[in-house]
Structure formats: C-alpha cells, structure tokens
C-alpha positions as CSV (number, residue, x, y, z in Angstrom):
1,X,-2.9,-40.4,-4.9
2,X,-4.8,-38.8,-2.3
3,X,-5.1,-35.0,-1.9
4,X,-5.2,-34.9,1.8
5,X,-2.4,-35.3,4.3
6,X,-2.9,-33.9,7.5
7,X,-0.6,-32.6,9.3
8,X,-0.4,-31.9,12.6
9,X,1.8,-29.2,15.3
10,X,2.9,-32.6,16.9
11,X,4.1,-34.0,13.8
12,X,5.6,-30.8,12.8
13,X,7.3,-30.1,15.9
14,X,8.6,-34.2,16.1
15,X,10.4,-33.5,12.5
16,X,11.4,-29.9,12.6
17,X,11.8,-28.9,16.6
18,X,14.4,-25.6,15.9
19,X,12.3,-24.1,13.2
20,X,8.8,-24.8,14.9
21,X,10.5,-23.7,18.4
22,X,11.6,-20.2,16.9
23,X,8.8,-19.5,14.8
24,X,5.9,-20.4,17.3
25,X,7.6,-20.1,20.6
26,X,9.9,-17.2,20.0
27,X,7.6,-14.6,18.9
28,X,5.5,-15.2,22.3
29,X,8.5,-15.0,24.6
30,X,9.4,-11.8,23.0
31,X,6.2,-10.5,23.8
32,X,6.6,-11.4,26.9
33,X,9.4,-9.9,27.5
34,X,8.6,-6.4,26.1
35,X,5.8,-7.0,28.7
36,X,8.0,-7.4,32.0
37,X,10.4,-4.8,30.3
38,X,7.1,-2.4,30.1
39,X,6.3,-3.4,33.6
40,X,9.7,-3.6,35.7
41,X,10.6,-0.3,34.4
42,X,6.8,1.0,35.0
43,X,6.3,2.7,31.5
44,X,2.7,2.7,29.3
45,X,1.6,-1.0,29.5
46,X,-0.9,-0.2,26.5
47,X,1.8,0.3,24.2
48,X,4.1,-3.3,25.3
49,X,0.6,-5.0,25.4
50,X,-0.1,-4.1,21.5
51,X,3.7,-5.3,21.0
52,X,2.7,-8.3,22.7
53,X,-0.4,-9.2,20.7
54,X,1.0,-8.1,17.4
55,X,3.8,-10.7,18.3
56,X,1.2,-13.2,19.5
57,X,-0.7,-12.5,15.9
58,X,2.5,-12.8,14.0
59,X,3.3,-16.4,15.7
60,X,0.1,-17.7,14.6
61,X,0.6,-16.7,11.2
62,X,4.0,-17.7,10.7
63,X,2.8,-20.8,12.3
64,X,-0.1,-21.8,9.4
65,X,2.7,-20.7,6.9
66,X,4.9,-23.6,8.5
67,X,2.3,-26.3,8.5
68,X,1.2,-25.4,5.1
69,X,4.6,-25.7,3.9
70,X,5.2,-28.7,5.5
71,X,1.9,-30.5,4.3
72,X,3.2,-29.5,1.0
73,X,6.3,-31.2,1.3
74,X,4.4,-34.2,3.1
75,X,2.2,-34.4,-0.6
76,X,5.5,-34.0,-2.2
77,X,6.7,-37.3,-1.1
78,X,3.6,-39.6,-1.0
C-alpha cells in the first residue's frame, strides 16, 4: 500500500463541486462584497480590506483542511 495519493483542487472540485464551491469560492466573494459595500457607500476602505483578506486567509485554510480530508479518505479506499 502506498502512502501517497495526491490529490489535487481539480480532482476535489470534479468529486465534491458544492462543498469545494462554498468553502473556496464563497469566502472570497464575501470579501468582495464587504469591499463594494465599503466602497459604494464610501466608508473606511482599511477596515473592509482587512475583512477581505481575513476572508481571503480563511478560504485558503479551509481549503488545505478540504484536500487533507479528502486525501485521507482517497487512502481510505486504496
């Protein structure tokens, strides 16, 4: 049995769209948004831009947490 199986965002995304869509797309778009909210209503950017890269940050992690987890389960059933 081997120890390695990579994975990768393509595979994860081909088996599991919804999840991968909401946990790496939607924390971006919110961002995002919070930035056009920030700017149409012409408030402190600063404070919409940490939101933003705080988001950004959080996608990436929950991101690695969803590949790990699914290279587990990809060991799991060689």
């Amino acid at each position: 049995m081997t120890d390695k199986a990579p994975v990768t965002f393509r595979e994860l995304f081909s088996e599991l769209p919804v999840q991968t869509g909401l946990f790496s797309f939607g924390p971006v778009l919110l961002g995002l948004a919070q930035l056009w909210n920030g700017y149409s209503h012409q408030t402190a950017l600063s404070f919409h831009a940490m939101f933003a890269v705080v988001m950004v940050g959080f996608a990436v992690l929950v991101t690695r947490y969803h590949l790990a987890s699914f290279r587990l389960d990809k060991l799991e059933r060689l």
